[in-house]
Each structure stands twice: as structure tokens, then as C-alpha cells.
C-alpha positions in Angstrom: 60.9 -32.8 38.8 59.4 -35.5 36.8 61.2 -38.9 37.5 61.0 -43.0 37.4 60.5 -45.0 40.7 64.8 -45.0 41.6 64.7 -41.1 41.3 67.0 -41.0 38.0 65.6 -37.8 36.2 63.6 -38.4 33.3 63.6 -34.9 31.4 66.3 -34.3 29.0 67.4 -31.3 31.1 67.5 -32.5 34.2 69.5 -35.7 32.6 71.7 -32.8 31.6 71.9 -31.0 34.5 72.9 -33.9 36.9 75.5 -35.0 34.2 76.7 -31.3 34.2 76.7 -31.4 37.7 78.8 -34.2 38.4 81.8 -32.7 36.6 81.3 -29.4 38.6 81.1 -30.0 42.6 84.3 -28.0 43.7 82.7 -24.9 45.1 85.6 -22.9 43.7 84.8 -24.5 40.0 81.2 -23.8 40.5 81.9 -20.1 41.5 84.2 -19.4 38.6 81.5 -21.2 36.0 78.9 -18.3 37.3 81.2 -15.6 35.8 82.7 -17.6 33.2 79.9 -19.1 31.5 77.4 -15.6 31.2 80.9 -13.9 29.6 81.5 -16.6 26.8 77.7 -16.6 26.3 78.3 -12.7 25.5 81.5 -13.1 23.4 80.2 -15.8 21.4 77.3 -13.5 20.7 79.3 -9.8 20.2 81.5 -12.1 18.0 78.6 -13.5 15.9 77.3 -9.8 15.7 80.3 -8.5 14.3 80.3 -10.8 11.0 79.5 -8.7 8.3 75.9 -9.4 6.9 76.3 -8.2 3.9 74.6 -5.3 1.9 71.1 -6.9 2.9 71.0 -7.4 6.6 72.3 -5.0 9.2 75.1 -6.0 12.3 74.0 -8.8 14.6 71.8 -11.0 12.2 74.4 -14.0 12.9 73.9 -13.3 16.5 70.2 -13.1 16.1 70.1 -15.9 14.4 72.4 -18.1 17.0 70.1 -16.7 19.8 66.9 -18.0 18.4 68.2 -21.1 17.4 69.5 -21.5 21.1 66.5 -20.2 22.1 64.4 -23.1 20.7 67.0 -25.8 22.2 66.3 -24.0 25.6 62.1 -23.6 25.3 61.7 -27.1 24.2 63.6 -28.5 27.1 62.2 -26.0 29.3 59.1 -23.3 29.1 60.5 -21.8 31.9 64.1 -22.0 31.3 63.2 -21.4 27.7 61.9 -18.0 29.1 64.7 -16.9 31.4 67.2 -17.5 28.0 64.8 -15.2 26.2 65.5 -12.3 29.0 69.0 -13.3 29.0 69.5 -13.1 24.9 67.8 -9.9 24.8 69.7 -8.1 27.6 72.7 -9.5 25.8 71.8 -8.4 22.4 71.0 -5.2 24.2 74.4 -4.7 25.2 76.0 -5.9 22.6 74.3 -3.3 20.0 74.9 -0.8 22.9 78.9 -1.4 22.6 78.8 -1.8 18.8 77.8 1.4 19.0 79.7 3.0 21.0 82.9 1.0 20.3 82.5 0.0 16.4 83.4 -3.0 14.9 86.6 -3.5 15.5 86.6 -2.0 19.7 83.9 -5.0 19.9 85.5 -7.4 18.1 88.9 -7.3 20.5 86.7 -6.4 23.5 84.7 -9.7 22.7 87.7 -11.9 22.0 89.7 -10.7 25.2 86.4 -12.0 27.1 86.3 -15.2 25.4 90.1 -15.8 26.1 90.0 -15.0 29.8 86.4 -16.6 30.9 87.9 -19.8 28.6 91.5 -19.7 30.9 89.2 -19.1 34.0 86.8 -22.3 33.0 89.5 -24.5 32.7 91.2 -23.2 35.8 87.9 -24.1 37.4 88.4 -27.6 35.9 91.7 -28.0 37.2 90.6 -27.0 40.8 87.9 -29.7 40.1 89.9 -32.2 38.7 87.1 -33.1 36.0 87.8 -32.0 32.2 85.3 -29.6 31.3 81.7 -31.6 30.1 81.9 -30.5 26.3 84.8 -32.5 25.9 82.7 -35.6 26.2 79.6 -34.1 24.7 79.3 -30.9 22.7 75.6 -30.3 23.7 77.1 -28.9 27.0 78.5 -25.9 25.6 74.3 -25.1 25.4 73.9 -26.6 28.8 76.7 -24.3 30.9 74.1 -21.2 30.5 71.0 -22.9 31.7 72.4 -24.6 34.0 73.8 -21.0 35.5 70.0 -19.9 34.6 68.6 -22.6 36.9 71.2 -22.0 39.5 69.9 -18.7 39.8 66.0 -20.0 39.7 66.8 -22.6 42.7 68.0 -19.3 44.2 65.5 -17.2 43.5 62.6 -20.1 44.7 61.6 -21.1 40.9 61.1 -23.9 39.6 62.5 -24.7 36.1 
């Protein structure tokens, strides 16, 4: 990690990532935010794909078009973060168009808003097991941070750097 001569971070992402980590050091918060966060990262998207696109573009083109602007946020704070999110959109646009399938419209429509309900009730149970208010509240850029910072929980994990 690239930093100045007292250790604070100097890339915008790991500036982000210590920030992010500050308001989540309860184990129990952290635990709950590894679940949580992947599942409103899905719902947002299945939500996104099921806005009509009109007679000219098929299902999930709002979704598509939220992943890769994402996408860009994440590869230009990080190659290799950027390239984790890339796995992670498409096994989430996989699934998504797998359930839209299977489930039409509507079934992922109210199978995407029960998600986002119950990961957003178990986030900010997390919070209040913390003590901290959640780290959007103060900055919305952290609703884009929660997913990496899961991603390079799981890298650290794994060995990888990010």
C-alpha cells in the first residue's frame, strides 16, 4: 500500500477503506456487512433490471448500465478490485437474468425488494451492535465502498493484494 512517511494511506481507496473501517470494528457488525452488503448489491441490481426499457432495449439495460458505471468507479480506484467487481457484476447479472427468467417481472421484483428490506434491517442492526451510524450517512460514496471493501476482505483472505 502506497503511503506518506506517518503511514496515513495515500490512495483514494485505501483512504476509503480505513474510513469505512473505523465505523465497522464490532466483529458481529463486520459479520452481518459480509451477507448484507453482497444482497443489496443484488437487489439494487434485480431492481434496476426490472425497469421497463422500453420497445428498444431488452430487461436489464438499467442494470447494465449501473454496473458499468460502478464498474469504472471500482477499476479506476483499483485494477484489481476493479477486476474482482467485474466477476462479481457478471455473476450477479447472471443470476439475476436467471430469476427473471424463471420468476418474471413481477416474482423478481418482490423477491428483490424483500432482499433489500431485510439486508437494510440487518445493516443497521449491525450498526446498532457497533454503535457507529452506518458510513453513507456521512458520505454517500460509501454505498459504492461497502462492496469493495467486502471484495477486499475476501482478497486479504485469499493472500491478494488489491
Amino acid at each position: 500500500m502506497d503511503t506518506t512517511h506517518d503511514d496515513t494511506p495515500t490512495r483514494p481507496i485505501d483512504r476509503w477503506f480505513a474510513s469505512y473501517s473505523n465505523d465497522h470494528r464490532n466483529d458481529t457488525n463486520q459479520r452481518i456487512h459480509v451477507f448484507a452488503v453482497p444482497a443489496i448489491l443484488w437487489s439494487v441490481i434485480a431492481l434496476l433490471w426490472c425497469i421497463p426499457g422500453g420497445t428498444i432495449f431488452k430487461p436489464g439495460i438499467w442494470a447494465a448500465l449501473a454496473m458499468f458505471a460502478a464498474w469504472r468507479f471500482y477499476q479506476h480506484a483499483s485494477r484489481r478490485l476493479g477486476l474482482g467487481m467485474l466477476v462479481v457484476f457478471l455473476l450477479l447479472a447472471g443470476l439475476t437474468w436467471a430469476l427473471h427468467q424463471q420468476l418474471g417481472t413481477r416474482g423478481l421484483l418482490t423477491s428483490a425488494v424483500a432482499v433489500f428490506v431485510v439486508a437494510w434491517i440487518a445493516q443497521f442492526v449491525g450498526h446498532k451492535v457497533e454503535g457507529q451510524k452506518p458510513s453513507f450517512l456521512t458520505d454517500l460514496v460509501y454505498l459504492l465502498i461497502g462492496p469493495a471493501w467486502v471484495l477486499a476482505k475476501l482478497y486479504r483472505r485469499l493472500g491478494w493484494r488489491y
